[in-house]
Structures are given as C-alpha cells and as structure tokens.
C-alpha positions as a LaTeX table, in Angstrom:
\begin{tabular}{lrrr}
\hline
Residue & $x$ (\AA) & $y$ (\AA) & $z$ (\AA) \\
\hline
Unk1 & $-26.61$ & $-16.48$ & $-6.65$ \\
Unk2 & $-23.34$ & $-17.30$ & $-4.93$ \\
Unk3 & $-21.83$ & $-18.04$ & $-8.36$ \\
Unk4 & $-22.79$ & $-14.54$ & $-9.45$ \\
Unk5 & $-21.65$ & $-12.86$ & $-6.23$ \\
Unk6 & $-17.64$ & $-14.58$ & $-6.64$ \\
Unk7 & $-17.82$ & $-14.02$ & $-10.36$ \\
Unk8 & $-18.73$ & $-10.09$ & $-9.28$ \\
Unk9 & $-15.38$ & $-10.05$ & $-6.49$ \\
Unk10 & $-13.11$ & $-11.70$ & $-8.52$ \\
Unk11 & $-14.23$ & $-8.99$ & $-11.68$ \\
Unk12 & $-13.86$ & $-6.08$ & $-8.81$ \\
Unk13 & $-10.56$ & $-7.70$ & $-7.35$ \\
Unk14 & $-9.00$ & $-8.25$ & $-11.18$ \\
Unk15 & $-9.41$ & $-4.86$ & $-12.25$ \\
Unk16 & $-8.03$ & $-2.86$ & $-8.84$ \\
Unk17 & $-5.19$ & $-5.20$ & $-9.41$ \\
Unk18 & $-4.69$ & $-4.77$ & $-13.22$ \\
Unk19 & $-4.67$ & $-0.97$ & $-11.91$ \\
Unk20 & $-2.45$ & $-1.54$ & $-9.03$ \\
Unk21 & $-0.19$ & $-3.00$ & $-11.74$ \\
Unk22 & $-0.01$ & 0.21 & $-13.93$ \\
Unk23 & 0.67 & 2.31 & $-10.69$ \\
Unk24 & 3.48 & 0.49 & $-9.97$ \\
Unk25 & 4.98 & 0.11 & $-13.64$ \\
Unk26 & 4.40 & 3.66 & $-14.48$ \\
Unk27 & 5.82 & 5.15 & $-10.95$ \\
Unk28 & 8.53 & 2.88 & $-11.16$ \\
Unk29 & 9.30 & 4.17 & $-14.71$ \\
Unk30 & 9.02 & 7.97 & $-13.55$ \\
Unk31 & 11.51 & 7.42 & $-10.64$ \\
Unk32 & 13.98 & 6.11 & $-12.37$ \\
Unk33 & 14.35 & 8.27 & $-15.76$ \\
Unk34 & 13.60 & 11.99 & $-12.75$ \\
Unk35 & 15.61 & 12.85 & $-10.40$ \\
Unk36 & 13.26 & 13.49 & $-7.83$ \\
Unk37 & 14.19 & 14.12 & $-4.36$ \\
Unk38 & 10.98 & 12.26 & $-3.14$ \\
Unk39 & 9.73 & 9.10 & $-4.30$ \\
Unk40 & 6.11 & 8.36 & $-3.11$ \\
Unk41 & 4.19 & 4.99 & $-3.83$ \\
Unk42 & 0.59 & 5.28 & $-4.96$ \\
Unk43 & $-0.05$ & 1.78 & $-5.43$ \\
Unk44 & $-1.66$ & 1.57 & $-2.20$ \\
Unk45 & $-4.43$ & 3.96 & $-3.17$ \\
Unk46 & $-6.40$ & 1.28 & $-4.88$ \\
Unk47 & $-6.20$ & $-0.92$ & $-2.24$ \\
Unk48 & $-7.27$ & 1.45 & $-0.13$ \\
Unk49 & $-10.21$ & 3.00 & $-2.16$ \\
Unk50 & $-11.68$ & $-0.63$ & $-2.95$ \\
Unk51 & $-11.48$ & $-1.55$ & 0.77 \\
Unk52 & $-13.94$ & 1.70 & 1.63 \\
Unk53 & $-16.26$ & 0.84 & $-1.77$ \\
Unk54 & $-15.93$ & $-2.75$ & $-1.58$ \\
Unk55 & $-15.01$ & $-3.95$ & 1.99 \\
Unk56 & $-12.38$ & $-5.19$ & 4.19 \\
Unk57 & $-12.23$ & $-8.73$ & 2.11 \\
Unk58 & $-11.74$ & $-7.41$ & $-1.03$ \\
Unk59 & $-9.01$ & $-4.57$ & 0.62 \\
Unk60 & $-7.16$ & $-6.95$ & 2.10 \\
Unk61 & $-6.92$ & $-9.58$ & $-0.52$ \\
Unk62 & $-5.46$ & $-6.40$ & $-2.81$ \\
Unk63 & $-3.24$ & $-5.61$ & 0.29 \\
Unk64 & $-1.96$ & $-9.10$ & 0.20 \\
Unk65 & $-1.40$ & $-9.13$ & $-3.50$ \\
Unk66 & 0.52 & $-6.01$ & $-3.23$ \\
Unk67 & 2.88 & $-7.48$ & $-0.40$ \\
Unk68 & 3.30 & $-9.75$ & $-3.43$ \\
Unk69 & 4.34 & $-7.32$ & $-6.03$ \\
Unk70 & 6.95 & $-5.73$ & $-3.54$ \\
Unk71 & 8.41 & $-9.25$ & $-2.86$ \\
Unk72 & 8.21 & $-9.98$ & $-6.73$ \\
Unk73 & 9.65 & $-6.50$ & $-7.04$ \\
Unk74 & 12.65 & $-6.68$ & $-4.51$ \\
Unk75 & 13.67 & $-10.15$ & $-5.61$ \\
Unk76 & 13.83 & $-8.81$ & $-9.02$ \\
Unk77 & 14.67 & $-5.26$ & $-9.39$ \\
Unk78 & 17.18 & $-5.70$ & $-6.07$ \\
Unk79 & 18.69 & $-2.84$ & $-4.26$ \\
Unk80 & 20.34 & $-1.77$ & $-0.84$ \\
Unk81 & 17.31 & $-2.07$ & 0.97 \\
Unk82 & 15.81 & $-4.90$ & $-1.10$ \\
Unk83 & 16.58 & $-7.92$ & 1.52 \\
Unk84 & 13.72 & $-5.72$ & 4.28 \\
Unk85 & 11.11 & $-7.11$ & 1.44 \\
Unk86 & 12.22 & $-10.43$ & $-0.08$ \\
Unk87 & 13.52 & $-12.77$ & 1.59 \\
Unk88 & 14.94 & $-14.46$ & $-1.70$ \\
Unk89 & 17.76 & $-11.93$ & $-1.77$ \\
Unk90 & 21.08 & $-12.33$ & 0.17 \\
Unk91 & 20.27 & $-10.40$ & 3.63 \\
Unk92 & 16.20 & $-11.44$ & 3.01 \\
Unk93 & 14.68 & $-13.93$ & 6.12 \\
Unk94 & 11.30 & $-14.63$ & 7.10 \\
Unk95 & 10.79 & $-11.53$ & 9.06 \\
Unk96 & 10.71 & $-9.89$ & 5.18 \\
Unk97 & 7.99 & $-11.94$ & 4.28 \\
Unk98 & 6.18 & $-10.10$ & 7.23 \\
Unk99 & 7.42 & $-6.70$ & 6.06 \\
Unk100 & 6.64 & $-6.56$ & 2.73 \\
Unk101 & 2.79 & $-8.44$ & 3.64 \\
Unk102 & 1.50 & $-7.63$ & 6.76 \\
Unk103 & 1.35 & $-3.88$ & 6.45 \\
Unk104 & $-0.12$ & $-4.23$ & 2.78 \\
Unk105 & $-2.64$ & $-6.13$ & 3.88 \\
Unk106 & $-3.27$ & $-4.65$ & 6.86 \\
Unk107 & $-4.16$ & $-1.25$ & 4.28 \\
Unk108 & $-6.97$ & $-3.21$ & 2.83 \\
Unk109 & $-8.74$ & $-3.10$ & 6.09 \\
Unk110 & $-8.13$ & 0.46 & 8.07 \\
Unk111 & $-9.64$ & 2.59 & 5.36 \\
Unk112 & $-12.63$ & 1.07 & 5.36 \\
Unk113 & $-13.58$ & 0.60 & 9.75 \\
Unk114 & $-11.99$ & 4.82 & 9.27 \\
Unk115 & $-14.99$ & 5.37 & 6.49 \\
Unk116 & $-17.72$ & 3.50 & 8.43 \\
Unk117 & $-16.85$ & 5.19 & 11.47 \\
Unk118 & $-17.65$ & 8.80 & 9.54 \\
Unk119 & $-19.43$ & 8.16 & 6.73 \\
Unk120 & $-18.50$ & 11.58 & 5.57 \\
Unk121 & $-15.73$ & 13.99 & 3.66 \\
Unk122 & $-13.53$ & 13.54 & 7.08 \\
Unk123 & $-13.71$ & 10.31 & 6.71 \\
Unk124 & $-12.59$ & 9.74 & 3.31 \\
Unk125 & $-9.94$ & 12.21 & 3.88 \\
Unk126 & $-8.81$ & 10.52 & 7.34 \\
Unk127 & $-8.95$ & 7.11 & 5.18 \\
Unk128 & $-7.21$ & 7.81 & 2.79 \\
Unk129 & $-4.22$ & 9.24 & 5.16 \\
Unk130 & $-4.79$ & 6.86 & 7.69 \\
Unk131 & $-4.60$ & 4.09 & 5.38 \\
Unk132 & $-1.50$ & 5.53 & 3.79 \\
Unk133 & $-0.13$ & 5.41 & 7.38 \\
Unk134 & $-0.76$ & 2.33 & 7.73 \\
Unk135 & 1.75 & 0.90 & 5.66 \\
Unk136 & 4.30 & 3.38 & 6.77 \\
Unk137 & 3.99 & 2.77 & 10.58 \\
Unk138 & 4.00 & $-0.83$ & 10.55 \\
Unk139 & 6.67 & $-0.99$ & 7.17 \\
Unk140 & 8.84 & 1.37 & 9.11 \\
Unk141 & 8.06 & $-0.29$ & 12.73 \\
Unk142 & 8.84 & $-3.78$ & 11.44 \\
Unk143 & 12.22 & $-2.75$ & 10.05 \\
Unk144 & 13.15 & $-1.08$ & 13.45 \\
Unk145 & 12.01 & $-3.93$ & 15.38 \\
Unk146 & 13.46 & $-6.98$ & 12.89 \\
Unk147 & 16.23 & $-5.62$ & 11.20 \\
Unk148 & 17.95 & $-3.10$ & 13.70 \\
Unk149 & 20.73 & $-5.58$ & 13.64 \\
Unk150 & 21.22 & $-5.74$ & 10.73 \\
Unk151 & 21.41 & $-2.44$ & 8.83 \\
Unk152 & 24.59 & $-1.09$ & 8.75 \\
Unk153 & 23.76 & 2.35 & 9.08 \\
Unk154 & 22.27 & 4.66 & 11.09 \\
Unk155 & 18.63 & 2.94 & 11.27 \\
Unk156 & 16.87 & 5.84 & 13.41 \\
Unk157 & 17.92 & 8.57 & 10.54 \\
Unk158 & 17.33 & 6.21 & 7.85 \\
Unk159 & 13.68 & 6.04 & 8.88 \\
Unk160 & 13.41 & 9.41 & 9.85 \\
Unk161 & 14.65 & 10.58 & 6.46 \\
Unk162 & 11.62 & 7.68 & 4.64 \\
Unk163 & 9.25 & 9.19 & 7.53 \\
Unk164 & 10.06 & 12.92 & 6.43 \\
Unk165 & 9.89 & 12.56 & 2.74 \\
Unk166 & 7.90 & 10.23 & 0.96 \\
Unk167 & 5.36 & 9.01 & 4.17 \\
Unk168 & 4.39 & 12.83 & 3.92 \\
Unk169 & 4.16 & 12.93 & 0.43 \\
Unk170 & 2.03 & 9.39 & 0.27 \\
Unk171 & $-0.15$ & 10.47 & 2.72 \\
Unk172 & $-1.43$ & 13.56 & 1.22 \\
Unk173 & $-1.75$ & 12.31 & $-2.10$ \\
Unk174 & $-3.68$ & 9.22 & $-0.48$ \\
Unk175 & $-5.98$ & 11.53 & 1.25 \\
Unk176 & $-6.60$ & 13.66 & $-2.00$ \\
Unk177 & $-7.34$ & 11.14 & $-4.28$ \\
Unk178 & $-9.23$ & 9.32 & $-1.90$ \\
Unk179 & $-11.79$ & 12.27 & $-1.51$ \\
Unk180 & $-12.12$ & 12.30 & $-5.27$ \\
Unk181 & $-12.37$ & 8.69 & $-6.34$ \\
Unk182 & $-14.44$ & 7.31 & $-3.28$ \\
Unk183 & $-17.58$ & 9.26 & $-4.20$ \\
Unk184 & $-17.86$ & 8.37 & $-7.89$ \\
Unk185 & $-17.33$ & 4.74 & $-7.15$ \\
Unk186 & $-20.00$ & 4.51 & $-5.08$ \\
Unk187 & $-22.20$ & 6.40 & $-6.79$ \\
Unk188 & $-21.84$ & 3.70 & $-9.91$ \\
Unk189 & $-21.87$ & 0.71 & $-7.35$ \\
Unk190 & $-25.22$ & 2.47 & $-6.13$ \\
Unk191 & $-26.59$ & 1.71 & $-9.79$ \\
\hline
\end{tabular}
C-alpha cells in the first residue's frame, strides 16, 4: 500500500515538473526573441495548482525543485541580476541560495492552507494570487534585506519597477489559470 502511495507522488510530482520544465523553456524562449515590456513567470502556477490538488508536500517539493531551476538557470544563462539567485556566479553568496529557494518553496504551501480555508471560487482565485505573491514578497523582501549593499543602483526603484510590472502581471495570470485548472484536476483525482 505504501509502495503504491510513493509510486502515485513521485508519478504526480514527475509530471508537474516535466510541465514546470516546458513553462520555463518556452517563456524563456518568448522573452527573448519579443520585445515585451513585461516579462511574467508562470512556472510557479504548477506548483501552485498541485499544492491545492495534491497538498502542501507535494507543493513544496515542486517549490523546492523550482528554486532549483532558477539556481540552474542563473548559473547558466547569467545576467545583471543573476548573482540574487546563484550563488555560483561572481556577486552569488549563501543568502542566494535562500532567495532563489525559500520563496519557491514557500509557494508550494500558501495556495493550498488559502484553498482549505474557502473551499470555493474565492479561494482558488485568492490562491492562485496569493500564491503568486508569495514568491514576489519574500523574492523581492530577501533582496532588500540581503543584498541592499550590494546593488549598485537604486534598489527601492529597482523593486518598485519588478513590483509594478511583472508581480502584477504574474498575479493575475496565477489567479486566472488557477480558477480554470483547479476544478478539472480535482474532478479527475475524484475518479
């Protein structure tokens, strides 16, 4: 029974994260070849609709995991701001390790205490922002708090000008596709 119920997490945790992995290729893609004044991350929306479906376990192991892709990413693909999320890159410390994985994870387990709080349309739609701010607040908190020093420029504008744009953007989309995806999935888990 045990055997079955691992086998069953590991299937639901492989295929958010396969997904998870598309997200991020294909936005990453699109944001490079337009020249978009906004660029939004949506790779958080699985983590966040498995967490409500699922539960906090399997939200924030696919929170953790995509802490990991950003530090993967940033160590790779490195630019300006890439040191706030690896700290293999010149600038990078420990406190990046916290940035890029604390407020991923932390995503895999607000949507779902939002959800069973309501149980209803407001609270899918107040997980799906909620969750969205999640990262945003605590990505945007941590690099006031343990990299003030360091940025060279104006660090209240920078994060007012992330805050403006694409923590807007992220949020509504979050909330949207949330409300859509949530019901179906539990509907087929219900079978």
């Amino acid at each position: 029974m045990n055997t079955n119920r691992s086998s069953s997490r590991l299937a639901v945790v492989t295929m958010f994260f396969a997904t998870m992995l598309v997200l991020h290729l294909t936005t990453s893609v699109l944001f490079n070849v337009l020249p978009l004044p906004i660029k939004p991350t949506i790779i958080h929306i699985p983590v966040i609709v498995a967490s409500i479906v699922y539960g906090p376990k399997i939200g924030l192991t696919l929170g953790f995991l995509m802490g990991i892709i950003s530090v993967i990413h940033n160590t790779i693909f490195q630019i300006p701001t890439s040191y706030l999320f690896s700290p293999f890159v010149q600038g990078g410390n420990a406190y990046s390790l916290i940035i890029a994985l604390v407020p991923r994870t932390l995503i895999g387990i607000t949507p779902y205490f939002i959800y069973k709080l309501f149980k209803n349309r407001t609270g899918l739609v107040l997980s799906g922002a909620l969750g969205s701010m999640t990262n945003t607040i605590f990505v945007l908190g941590g690099i006031f708090i343990l990299f003030a020093q360091v940025y060279s420029g104006d660090i209240k504008a920078m994060l007012a000008t992330v805050f403006g744009a694409n923590a807007l953007a992220e949020m509504v989309i979050s909330a949207i596709l949330t409300t859509a995806i949530v019901p179906v999935l539990l509907k087929l888990k219900a079978r």
